[in-house]
C-alpha positions in Angstrom: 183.5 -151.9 39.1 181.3 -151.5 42.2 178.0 -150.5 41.5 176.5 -147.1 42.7 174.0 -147.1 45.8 170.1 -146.4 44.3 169.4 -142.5 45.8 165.8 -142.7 44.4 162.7 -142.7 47.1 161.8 -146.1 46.7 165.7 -147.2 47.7 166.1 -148.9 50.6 169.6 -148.0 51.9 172.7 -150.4 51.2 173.4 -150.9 55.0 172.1 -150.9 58.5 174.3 -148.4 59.0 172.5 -145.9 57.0 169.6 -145.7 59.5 172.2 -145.4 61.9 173.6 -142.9 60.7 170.1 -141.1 60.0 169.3 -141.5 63.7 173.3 -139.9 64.7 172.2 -137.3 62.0 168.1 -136.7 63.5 169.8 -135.9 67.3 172.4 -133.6 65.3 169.3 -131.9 64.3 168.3 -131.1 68.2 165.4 -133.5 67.5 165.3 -136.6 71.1 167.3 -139.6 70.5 163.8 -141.5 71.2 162.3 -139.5 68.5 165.6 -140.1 66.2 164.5 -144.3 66.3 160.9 -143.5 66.1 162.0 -142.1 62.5 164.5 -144.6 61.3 162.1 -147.3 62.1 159.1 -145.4 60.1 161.7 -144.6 57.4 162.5 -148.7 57.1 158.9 -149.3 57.2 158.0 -146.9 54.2 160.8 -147.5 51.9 160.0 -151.0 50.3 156.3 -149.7 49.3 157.6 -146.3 48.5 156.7 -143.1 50.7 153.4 -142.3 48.4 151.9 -145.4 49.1 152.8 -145.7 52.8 151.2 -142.3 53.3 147.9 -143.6 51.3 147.6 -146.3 53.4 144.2 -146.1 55.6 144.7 -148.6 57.6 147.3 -146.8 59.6 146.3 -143.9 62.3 146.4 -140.4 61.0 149.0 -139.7 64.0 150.7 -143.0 62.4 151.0 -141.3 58.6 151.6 -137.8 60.3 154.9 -139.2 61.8 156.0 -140.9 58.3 155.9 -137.7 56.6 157.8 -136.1 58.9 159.9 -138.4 59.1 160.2 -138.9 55.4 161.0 -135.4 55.2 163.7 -135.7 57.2 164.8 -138.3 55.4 165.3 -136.7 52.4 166.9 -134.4 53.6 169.4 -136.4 55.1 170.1 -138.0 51.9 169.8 -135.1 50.0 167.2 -136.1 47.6 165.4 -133.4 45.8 162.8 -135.3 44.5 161.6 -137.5 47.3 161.5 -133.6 49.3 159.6 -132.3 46.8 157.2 -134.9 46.7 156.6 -134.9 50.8 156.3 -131.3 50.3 153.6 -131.2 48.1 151.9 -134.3 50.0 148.7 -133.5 52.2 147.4 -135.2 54.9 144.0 -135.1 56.4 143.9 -133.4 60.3 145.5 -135.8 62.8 142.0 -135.9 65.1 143.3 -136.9 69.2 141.2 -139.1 70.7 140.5 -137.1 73.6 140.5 -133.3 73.5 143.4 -131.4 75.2 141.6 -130.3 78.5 142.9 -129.9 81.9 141.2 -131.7 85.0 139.5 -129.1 87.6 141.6 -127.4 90.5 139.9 -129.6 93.1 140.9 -132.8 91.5 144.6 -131.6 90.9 144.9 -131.3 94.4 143.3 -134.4 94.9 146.2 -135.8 93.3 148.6 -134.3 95.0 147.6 -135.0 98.4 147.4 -138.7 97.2 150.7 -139.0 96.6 152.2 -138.9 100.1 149.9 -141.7 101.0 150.1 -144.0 97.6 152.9 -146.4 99.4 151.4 -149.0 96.8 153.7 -147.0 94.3 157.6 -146.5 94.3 158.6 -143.5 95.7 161.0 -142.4 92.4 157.0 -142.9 90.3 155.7 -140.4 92.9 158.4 -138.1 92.8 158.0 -137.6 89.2 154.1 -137.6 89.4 154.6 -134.8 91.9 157.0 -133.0 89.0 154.4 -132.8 86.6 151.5 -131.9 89.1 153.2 -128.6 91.1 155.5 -127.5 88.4 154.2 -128.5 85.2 157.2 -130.3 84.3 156.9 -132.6 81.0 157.5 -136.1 81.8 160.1 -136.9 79.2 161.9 -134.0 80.4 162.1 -135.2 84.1 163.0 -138.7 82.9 165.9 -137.5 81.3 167.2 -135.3 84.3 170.7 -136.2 85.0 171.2 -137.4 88.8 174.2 -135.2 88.7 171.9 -132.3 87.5 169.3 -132.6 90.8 172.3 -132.8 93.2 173.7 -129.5 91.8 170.4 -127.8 92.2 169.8 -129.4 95.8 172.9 -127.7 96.6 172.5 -124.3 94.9 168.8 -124.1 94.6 168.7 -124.3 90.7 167.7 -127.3 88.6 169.5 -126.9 85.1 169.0 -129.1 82.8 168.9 -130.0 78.7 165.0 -130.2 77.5 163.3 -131.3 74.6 165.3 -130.4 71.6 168.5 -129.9 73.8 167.0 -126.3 75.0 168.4 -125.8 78.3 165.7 -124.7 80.8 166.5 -123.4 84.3 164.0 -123.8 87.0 164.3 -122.4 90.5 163.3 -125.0 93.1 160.8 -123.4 95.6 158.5 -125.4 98.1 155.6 -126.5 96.0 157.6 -129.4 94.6 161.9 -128.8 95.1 160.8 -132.3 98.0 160.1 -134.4 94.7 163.5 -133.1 93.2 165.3 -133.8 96.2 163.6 -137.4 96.4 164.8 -137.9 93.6 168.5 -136.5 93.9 168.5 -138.6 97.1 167.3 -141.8 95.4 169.9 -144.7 96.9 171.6 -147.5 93.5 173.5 -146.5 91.0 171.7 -144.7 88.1 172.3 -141.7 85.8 168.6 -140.3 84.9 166.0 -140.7 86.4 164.4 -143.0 83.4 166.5 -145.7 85.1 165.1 -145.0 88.4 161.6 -145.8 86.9 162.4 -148.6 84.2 165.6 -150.4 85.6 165.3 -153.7 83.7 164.0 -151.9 80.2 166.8 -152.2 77.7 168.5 -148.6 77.3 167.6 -147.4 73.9 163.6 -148.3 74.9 164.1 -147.1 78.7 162.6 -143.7 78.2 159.4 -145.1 76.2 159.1 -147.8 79.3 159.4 -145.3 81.8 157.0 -143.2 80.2 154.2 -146.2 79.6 155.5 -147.0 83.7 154.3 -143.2 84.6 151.2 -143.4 82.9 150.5 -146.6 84.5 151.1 -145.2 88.0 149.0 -142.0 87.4 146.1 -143.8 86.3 146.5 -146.2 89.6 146.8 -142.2 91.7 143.7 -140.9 89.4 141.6 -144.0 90.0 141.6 -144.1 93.9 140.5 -140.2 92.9 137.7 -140.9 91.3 139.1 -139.2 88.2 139.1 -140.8 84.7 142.2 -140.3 81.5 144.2 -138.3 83.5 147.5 -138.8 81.1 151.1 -137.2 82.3 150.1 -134.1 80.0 147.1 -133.2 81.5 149.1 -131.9 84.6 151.1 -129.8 83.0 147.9 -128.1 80.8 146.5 -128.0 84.1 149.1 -126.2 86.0 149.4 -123.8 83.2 145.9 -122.9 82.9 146.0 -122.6 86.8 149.0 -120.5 86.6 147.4 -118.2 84.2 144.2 -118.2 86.2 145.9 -116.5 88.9 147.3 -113.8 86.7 143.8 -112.5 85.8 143.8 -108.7 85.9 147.6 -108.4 84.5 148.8 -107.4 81.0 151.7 -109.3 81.3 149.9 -112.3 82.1 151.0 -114.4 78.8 154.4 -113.4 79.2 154.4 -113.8 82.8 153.1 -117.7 81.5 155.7 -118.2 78.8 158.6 -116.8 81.1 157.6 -119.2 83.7 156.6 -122.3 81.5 160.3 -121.2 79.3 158.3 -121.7 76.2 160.0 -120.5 73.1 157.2 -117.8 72.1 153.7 -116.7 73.3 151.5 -118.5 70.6 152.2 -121.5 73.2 150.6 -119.4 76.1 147.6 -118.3 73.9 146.2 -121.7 73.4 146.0 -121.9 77.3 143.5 -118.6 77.5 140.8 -120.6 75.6 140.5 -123.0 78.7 140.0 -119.7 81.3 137.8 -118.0 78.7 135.2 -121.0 78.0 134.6 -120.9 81.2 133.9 -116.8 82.0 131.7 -117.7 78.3 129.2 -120.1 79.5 129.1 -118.4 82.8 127.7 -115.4 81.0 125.4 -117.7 79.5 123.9 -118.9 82.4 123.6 -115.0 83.8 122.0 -114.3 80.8 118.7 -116.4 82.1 119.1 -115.2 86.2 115.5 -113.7 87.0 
């Protein structure tokens, strides 16, 4: 008589093929395929000490144990067991602190950026393309590295880049100067290739392409930001940036958040509200400062 498979928390799973068929079942969820190995490999990694003690350990980051518990939720849920969910439920966490705060760089040294790029020859021209994404429209970088090829030579053609975002949420973007030359760089880009991830990281092995082209980005902006004269400018930054300058330019108008969210296709305003803080510091301390004008 074959014995039964353990279903408690501290189980590790009988085969391989269960994390397998965790990540198949994490990309079923909507969730990025990068994201769904991510969570089988913290899954594996909490399973032998248990997901308690994982989650205790100090050593780790608190991004790090964030992460686990998420993923150990989903996890659970996966393999439907009640009692490791209710014990990740109930489990708390102290605040994941970021290293650096989420702040956008200043106009002037967005441009800066962008008027580097049609000189920075000492990068490929696909790693400038995508730099010039994120600058003038705010893209996120994952989502431009997984833009189908097929996708930018339909919207060269019909003016309209479609294409699945994070979480499988298909986002339509109308390509207007500021930045449709960096999609049709890229739609023009000569080898065969199917996103532009494998423009970026060719020889990177393709279930860590998307990490490596990611890590190859950040490396290329830093080399753009440097010759600026700009320190920790990170992929992200652009985009905060060009929504906070988007905003800015919608000052005076009540539909201004919704004007933001429309144009960023966020899925709800509380996304847009965390970009007024930026705008208002600002109009804050500059009453300040009025405050002591003689």
């Amino acid at each position: 008589m074959t014995k039964s498979p353990q279903r408690g928390r501290n189980a590790p799973p009988t085969k391989i093929t269960d994390l397998r068929a965790f990540e198949a079942w994490i990309i079923d969820q909507g969730l990025a395929a990068t994201t769904a190995t991510t969570y089988a490999y913290d899954v594996r990694s909490a399973l032998v000490p248990g997901f308690k003690e994982r989650l205790r350990d100090e050593a780790l980051a608190p991004k790090t144990r964030h992460r686990i518990l998420a993923a150990g939720r989903q996890w659970a849920a996966f393999r439907s067991d009640d009692e490791l969910k209710t014990l990740l439920e109930s489990f708390r966490l102290p605040p994941s602190r970021r290293k650096h705060p989420k702040t956008p760089i200043e106009r002037e040294q967005l441009f800066k950026i962008i008027d580097e790029l049609p000189k920075a020859d000492y990068l490929t021209p696909a790693a400038c393309a995508v730099i010039g994404m994120l600058a003038c429209r705010g893209f996120r970088v994952s989502d431009v590295l997984r833009i189908r090829r097929d996708e930018l030579l339909q919207a060269k053609e019909s003016g309209m880049l479609v294409y699945l975002a994070k979480g499988r949420r298909r986002i339509e973007f109308g390509l207007i100067k500021t930045w449709s030359h960096y999609a049709i760089a890229l739609a023009d880009a000569p080898g065969e290739w199917e996103r532009v991830e494998d423009l970026i990281s060719r020889d990177a092995k393709p279930k860590t392409r998307r990490k490596a082209a990611v890590r190859a980005i950040q490396r290329s902006l830093n080399i753009v930001a440097g010759r600026c004269g700009i320190p920790r400018v990170y992929p992200h930054r652009l985009r905060r940036t060009y929504a906070v300058e988007y905003l800015r330019h919608q000052k005076g108008d009540p539909e201004a958040l919704l004007k933001l969210t429309q144009h960023m296709q966020w899925a709800d305003e509380s996304t847009a509200l965390q970009y007024v803080n930026h705008i208002r510091g600002g109009e804050l301390d500059a009453a300040a400062e009025r405050m002591f004008e003689r």
